[in-house]
C-alpha positions in Angstrom: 0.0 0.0 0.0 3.0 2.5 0.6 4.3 2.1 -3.1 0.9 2.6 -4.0 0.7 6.1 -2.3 4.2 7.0 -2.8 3.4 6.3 -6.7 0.2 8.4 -7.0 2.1 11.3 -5.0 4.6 11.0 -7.7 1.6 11.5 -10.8 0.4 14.7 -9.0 1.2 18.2 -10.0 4.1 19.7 -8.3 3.1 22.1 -5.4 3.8 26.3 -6.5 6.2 26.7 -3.9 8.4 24.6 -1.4 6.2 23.7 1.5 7.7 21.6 4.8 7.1 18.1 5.0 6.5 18.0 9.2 4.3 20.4 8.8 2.0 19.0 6.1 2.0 15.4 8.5 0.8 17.5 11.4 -1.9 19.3 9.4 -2.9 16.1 7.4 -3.2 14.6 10.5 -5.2 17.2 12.7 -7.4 18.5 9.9 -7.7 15.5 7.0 -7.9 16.4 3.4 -9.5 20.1 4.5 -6.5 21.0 5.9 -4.2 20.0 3.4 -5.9 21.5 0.7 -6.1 24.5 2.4 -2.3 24.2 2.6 -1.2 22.8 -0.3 -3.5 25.1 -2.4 -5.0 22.5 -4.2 -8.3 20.7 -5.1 -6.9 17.4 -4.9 -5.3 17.4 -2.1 -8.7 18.0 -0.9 -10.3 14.7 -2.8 -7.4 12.4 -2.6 -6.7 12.3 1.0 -11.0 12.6 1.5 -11.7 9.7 -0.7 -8.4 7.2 1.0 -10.3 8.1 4.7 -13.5 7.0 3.4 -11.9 3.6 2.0 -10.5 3.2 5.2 -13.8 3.9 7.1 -15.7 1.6 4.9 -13.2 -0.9 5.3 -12.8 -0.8 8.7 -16.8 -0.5 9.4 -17.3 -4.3 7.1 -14.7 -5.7 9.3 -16.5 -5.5 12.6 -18.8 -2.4 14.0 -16.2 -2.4 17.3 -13.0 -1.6 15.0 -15.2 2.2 13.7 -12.8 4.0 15.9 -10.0 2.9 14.9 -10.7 3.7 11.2 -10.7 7.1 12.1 -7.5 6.3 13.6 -5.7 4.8 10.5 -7.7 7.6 8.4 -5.6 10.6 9.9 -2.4 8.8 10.3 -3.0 8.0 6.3 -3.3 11.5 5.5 -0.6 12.7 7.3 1.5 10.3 5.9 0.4 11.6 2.5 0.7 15.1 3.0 4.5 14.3 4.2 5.2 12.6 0.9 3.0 15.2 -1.2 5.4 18.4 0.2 8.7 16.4 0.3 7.8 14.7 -3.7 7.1 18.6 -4.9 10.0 20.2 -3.1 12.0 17.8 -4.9 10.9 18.1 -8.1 11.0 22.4 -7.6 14.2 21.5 -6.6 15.0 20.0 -9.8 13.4 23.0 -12.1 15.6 25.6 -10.4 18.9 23.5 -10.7 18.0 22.3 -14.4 21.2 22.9 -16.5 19.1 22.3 -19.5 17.6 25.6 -18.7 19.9 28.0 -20.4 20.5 32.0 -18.1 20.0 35.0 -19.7 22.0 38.0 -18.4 
């Protein structure tokens, strides 16, 4: 499931500017897909954490009623775990745009 995420992270748009990974983890974690949308600036950041809770949820409700909490659990430590791969995947790939020698300077 963690190549999984880590390649979907990899398909998404980079981020307009750097952002920090710990950060992103504490908000995806606190505040769900809401809060990292809010902080990545993006709409899906919104959906893709939103929709991976809601698997998790249904998931965890089919097993057994008693395990409902801890779906909610998994949930926010799945989107915190995003949101730290999200910012650290798009800082590296800004990175790589400013430090592209293919990118002839002008003076």
């Amino acid at each position: 499931m963690g190549d999984m995420l880590i390649k979907a992270v990899g398909a998404l748009p980079t981020l307009r500017k750097p952002k920090k990974p710990g950060v992103a983890a504490a908000i995806g974690f606190l505040f769900g897909g809401i809060g990292l949308g809010l902080y990545f600036r993006s709409f899906i950041d919104f959906l893709f954490p939103l929709a991976a809770v809601f698997a998790v949820l249904i998931t965890s409700s089919a097993i057994e009623s008693k395990l409902g909490s801890v779906g909610w659990l998994a949930g926010a430590v799945l989107v915190g775990v995003y949101g730290f791969f999200r910012a650290q995947d798009s800082n590296k790939r800004l990175a790589m745009q400013v430090t592209d020698p293919a990118v002839p300077m002008t003076a």
